[in-house]
DSSP file (Angstrom, degrees, kcal/mol; ACC not computed):
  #  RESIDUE AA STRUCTURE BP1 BP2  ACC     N-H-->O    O-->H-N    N-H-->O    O-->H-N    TCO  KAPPA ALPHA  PHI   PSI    X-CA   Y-CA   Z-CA
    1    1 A X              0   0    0      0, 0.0     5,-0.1     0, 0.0     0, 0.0   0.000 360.0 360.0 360.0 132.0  -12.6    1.7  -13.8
    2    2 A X        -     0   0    0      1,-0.1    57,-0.1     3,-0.1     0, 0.0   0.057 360.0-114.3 -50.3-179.8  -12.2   -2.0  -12.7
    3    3 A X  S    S+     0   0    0     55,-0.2    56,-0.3     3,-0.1    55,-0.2   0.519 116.8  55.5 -52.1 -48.9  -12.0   -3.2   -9.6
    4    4 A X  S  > S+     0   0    0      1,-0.2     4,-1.7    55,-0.2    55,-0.1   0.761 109.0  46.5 -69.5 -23.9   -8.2   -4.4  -10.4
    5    5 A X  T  4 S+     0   0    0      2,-0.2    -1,-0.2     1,-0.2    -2,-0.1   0.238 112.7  47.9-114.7   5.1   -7.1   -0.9  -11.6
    6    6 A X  T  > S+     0   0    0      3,-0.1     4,-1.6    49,-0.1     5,-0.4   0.502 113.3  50.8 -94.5 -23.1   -8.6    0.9   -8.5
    7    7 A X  H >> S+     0   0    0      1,-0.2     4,-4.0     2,-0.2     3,-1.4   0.896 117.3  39.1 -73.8 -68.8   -6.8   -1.9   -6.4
    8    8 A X  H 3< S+     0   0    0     -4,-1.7    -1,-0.2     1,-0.3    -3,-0.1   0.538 110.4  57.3 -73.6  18.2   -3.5   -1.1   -8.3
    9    9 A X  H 3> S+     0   0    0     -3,-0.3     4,-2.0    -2,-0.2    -1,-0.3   0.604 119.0  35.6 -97.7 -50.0   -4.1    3.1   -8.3
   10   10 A X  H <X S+     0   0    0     -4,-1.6     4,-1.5    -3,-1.4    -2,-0.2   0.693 110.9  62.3-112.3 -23.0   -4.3    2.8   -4.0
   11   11 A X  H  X S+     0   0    0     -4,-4.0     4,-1.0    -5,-0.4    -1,-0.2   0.922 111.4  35.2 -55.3 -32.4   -1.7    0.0   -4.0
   12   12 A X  H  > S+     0   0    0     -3,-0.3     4,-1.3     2,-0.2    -2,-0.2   0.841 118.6  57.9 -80.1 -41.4    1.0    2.6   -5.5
   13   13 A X  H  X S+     0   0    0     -4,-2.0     4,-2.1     2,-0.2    -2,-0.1   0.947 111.7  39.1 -15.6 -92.4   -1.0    5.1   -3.3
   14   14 A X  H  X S+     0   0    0     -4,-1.5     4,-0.9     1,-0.3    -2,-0.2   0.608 109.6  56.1 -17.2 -54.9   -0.2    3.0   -0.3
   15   15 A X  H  X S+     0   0    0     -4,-1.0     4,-0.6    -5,-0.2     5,-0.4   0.799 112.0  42.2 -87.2 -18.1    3.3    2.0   -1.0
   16   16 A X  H >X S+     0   0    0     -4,-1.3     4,-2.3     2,-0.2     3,-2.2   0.993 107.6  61.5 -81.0 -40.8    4.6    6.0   -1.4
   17   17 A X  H 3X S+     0   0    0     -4,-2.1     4,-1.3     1,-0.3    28,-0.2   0.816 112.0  44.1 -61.3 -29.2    2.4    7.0    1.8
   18   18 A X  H 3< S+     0   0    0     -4,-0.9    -1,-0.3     2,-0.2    -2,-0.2   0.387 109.2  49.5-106.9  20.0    4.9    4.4    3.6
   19   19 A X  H <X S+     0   0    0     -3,-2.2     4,-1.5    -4,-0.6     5,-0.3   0.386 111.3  52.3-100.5   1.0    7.9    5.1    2.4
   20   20 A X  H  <>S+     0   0    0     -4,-2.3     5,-2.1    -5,-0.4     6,-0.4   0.958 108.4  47.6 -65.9 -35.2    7.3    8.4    3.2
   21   21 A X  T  <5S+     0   0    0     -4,-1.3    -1,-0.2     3,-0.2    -3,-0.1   0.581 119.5  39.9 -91.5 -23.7    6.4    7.8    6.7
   22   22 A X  T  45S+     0   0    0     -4,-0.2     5,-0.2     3,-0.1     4,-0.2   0.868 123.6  34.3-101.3 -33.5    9.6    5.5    7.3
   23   23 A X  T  <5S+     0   0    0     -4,-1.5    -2,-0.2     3,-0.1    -3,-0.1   0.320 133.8  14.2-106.0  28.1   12.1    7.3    5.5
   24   24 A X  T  >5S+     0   0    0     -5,-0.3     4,-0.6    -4,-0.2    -3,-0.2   0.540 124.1  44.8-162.9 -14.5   11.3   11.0    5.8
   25   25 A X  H  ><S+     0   0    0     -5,-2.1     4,-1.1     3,-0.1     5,-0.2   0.673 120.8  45.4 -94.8 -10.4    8.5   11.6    8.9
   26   26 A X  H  > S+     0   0    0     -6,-0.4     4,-1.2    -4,-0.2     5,-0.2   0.863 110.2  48.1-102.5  -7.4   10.3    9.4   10.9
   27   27 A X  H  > S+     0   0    0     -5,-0.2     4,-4.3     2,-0.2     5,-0.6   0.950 112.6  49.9 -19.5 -90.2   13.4   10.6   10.3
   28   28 A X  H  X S+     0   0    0     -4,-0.6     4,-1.2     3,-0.2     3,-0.2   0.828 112.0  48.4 -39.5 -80.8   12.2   14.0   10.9
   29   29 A X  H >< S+     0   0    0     -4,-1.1     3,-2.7     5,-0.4    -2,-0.2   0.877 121.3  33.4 -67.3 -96.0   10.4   13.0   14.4
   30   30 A X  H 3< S+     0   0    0     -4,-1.2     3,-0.4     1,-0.3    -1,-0.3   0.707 128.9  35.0 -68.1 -31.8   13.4   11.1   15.9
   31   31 A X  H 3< S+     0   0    0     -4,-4.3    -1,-0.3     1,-0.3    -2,-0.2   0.356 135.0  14.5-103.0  12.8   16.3   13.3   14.3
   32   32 A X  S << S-     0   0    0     -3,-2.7     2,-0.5    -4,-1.2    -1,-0.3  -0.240 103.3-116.9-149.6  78.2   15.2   16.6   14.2
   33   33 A X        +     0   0    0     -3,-0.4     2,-0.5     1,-0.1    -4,-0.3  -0.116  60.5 135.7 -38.1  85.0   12.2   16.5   16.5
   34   34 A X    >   +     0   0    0     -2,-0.5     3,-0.5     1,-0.1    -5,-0.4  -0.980  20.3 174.4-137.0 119.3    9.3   17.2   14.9
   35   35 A X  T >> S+     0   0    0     -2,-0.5     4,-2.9     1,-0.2     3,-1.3   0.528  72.6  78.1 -75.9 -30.7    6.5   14.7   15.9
   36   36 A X  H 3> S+     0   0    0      1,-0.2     4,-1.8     2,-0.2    -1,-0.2   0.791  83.0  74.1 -74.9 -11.7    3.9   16.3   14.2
   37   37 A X  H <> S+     0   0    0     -3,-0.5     4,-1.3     1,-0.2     5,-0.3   0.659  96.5  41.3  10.2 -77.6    5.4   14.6   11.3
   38   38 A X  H <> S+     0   0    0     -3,-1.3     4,-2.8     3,-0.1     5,-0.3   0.837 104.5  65.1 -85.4 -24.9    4.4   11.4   11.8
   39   39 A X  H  X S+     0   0    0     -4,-2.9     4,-1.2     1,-0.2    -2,-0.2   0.851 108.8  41.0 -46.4 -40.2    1.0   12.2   12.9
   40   40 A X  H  X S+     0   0    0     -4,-1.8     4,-1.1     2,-0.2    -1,-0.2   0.775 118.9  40.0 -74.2 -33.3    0.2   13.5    9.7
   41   41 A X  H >X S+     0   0    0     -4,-1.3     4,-1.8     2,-0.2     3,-0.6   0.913 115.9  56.2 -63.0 -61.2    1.7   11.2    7.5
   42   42 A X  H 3X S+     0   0    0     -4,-2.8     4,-0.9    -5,-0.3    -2,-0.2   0.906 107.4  46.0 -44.5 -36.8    0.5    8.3   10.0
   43   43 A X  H 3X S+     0   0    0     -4,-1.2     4,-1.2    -5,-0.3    -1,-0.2   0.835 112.7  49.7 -78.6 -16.9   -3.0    9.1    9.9
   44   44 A X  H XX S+     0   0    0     -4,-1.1     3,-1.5    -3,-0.6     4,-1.2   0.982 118.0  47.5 -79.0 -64.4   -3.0    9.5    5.6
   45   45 A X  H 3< S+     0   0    0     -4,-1.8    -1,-0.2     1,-0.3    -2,-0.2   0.433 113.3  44.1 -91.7  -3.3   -1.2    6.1    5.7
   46   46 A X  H >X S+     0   0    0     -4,-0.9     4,-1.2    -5,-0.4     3,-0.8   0.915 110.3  52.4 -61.8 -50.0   -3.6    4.5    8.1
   47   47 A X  H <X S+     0   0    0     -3,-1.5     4,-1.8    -4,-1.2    -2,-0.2   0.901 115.7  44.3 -72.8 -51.8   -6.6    5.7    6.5
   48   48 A X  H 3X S+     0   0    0     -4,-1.2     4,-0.9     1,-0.2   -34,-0.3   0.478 103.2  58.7 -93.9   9.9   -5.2    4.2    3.2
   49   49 A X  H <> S+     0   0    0     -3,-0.8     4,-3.8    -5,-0.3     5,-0.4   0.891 111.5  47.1 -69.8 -57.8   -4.0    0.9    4.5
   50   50 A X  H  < S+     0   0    0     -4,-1.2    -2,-0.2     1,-0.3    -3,-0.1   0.739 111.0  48.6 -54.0 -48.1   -7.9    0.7    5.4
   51   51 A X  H >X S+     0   0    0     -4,-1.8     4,-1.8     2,-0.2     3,-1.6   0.928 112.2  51.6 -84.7 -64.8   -8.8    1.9    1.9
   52   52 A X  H 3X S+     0   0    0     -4,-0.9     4,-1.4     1,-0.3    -2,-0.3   0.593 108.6  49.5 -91.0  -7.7   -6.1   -1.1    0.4
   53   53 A X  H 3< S+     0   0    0     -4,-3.8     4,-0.5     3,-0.1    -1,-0.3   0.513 115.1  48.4 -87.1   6.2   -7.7   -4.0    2.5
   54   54 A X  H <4 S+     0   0    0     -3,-1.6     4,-0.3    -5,-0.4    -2,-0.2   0.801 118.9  36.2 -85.8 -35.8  -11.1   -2.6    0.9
   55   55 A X  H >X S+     0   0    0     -4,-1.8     4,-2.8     2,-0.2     3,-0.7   0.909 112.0  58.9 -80.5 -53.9   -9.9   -2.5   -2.3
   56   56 A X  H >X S+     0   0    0     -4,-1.4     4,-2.0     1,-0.2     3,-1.8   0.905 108.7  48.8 -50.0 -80.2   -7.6   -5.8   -2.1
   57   57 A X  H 34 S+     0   0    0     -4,-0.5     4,-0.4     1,-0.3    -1,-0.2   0.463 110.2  49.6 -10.9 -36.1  -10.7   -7.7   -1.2
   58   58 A X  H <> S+     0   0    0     -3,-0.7     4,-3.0    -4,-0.3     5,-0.4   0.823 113.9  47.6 -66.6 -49.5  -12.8   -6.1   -4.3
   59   59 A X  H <X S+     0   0    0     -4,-2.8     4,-3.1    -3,-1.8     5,-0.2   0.931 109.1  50.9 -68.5 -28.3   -9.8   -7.0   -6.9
   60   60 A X  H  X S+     0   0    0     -4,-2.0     4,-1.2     1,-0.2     5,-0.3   0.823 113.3  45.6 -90.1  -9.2   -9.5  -10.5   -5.7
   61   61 A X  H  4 S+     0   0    0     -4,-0.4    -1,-0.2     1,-0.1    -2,-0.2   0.935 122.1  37.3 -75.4 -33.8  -13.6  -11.3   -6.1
   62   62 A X  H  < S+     0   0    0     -4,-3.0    -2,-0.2     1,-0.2    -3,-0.2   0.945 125.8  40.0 -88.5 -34.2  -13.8   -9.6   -9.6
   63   63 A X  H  < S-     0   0    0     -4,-3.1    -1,-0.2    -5,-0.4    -3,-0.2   0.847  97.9-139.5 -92.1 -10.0  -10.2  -11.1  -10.7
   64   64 A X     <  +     0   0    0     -4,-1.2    -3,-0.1    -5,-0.2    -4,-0.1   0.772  40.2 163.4  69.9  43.8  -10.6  -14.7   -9.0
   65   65 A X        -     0   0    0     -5,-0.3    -1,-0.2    -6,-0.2    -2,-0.0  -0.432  37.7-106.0 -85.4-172.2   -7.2  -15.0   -7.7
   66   66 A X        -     0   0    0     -3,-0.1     4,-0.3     1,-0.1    -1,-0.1   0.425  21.1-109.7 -75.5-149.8   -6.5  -17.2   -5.3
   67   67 A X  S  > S+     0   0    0      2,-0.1     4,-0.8     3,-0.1    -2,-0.1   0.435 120.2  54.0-133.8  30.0   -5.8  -16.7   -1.7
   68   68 A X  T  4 S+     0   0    0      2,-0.1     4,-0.2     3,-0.1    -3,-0.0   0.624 107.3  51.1 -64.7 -42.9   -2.6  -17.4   -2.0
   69   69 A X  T  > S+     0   0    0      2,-0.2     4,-1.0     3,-0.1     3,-0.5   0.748 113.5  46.3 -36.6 -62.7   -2.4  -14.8   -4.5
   70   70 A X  H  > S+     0   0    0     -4,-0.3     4,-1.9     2,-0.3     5,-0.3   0.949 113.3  44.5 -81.8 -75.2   -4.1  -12.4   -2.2
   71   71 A X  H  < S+     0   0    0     -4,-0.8     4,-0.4     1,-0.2    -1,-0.3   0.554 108.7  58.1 -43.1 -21.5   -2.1  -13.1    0.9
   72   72 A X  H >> S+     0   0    0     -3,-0.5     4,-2.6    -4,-0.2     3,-1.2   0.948 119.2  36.8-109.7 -53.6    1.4  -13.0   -1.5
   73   73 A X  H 3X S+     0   0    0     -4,-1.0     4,-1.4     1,-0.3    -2,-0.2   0.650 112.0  55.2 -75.0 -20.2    0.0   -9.3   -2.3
   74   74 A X  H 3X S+     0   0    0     -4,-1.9     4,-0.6     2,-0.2    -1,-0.3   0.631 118.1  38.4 -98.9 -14.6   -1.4   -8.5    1.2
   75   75 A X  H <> S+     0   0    0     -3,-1.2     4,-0.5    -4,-0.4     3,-0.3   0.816 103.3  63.6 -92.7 -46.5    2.3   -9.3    2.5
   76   76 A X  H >< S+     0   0    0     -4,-2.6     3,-2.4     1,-0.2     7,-0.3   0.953  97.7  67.5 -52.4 -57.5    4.2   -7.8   -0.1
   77   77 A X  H 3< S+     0   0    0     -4,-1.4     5,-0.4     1,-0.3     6,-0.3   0.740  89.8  59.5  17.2 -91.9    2.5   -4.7    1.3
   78   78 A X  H 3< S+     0   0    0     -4,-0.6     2,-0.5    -3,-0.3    -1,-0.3   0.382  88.9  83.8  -7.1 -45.3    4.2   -4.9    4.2
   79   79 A X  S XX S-     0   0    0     -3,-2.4     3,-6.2    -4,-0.5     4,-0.9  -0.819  84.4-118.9 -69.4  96.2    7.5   -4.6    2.4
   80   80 A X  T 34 S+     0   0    0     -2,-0.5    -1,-0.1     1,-0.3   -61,-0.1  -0.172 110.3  14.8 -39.3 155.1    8.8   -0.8    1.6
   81   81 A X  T >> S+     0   0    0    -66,-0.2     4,-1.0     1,-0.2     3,-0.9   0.548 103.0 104.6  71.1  -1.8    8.9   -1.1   -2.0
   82   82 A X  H <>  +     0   0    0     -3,-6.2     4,-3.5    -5,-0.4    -5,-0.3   0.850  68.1  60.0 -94.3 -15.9    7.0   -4.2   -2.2
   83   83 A X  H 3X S+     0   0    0     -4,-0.9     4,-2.6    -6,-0.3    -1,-0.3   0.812  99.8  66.0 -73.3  -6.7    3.4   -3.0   -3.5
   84   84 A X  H <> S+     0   0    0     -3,-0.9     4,-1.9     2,-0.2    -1,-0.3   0.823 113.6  36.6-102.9 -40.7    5.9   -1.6   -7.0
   85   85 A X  H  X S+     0   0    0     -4,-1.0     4,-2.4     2,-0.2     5,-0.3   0.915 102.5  65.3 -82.6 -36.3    6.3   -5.4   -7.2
   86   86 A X  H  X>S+     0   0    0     -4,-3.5     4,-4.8     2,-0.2     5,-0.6   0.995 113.4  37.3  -3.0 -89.1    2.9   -6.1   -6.2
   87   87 A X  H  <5S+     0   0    0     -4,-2.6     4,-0.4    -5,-0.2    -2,-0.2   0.843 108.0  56.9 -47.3 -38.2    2.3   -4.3   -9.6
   88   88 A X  H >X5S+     0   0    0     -4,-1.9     3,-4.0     2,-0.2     4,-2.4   0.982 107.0  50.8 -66.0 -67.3    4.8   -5.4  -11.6
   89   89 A X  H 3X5S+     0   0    0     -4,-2.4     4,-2.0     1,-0.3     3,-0.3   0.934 118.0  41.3 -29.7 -63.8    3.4   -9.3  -10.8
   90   90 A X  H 3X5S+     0   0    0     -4,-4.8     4,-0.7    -5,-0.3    -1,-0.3   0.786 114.5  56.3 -70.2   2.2   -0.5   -8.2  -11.8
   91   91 A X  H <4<S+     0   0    0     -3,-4.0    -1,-0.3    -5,-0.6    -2,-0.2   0.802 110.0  38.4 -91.7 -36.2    1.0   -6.3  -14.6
   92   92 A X  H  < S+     0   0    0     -4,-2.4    -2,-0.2    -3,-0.3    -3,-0.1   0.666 111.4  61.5 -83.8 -13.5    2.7   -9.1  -16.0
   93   93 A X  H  <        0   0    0     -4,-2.0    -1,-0.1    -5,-0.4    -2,-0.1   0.994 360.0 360.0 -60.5 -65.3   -0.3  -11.6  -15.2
   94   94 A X     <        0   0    0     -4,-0.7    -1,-0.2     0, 0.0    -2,-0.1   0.266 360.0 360.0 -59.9 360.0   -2.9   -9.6  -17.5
């Protein structure tokens, strides 16, 4: 398996572990109070933030993007829903 296709396997990762963790463990913690919620979802989605700046950093040496490139992926991140455009952009590159 590449470098790109482990990057874009733990990007999709990445983006479901956070909208799970803003729209249904934090949900849960502030409207129904149950805290433990977020812990558990917050530590899988830490761990694999950690895991998608490892990864991002692998894809962009083997794929030579830029770091404009990098940075437009490493923000989209950031953005519920934005690593599913993430992919779609490196899907449509290749």
């Amino acid at each position: 398996m590449s470098e790109l296709q482990k990057f874009r396997l733990i990007n999709k990762i990445e983006g479901i572990s956070f909208i799970i963790l803003i729209f249904i463990a934090m949900p849960l913690k502030y409207y129904f109070g149950y805290p433990i919620a977020t812990k558990i979802v917050g530590m899988a989605h830490g761990i694999l933030v950690f895991v998608f700046i490892y990864q991002i950093i692998e894809a962009h040496q083997e794929s030579k993007w830029s770091i404009k490139e990098s940075g437009l992926y490493t923000i989209l991140s950031l953005v519920p829903f934005g690593s599913f455009y993430t992919d779609k952009l490196i899907k449509e590159k290749s």
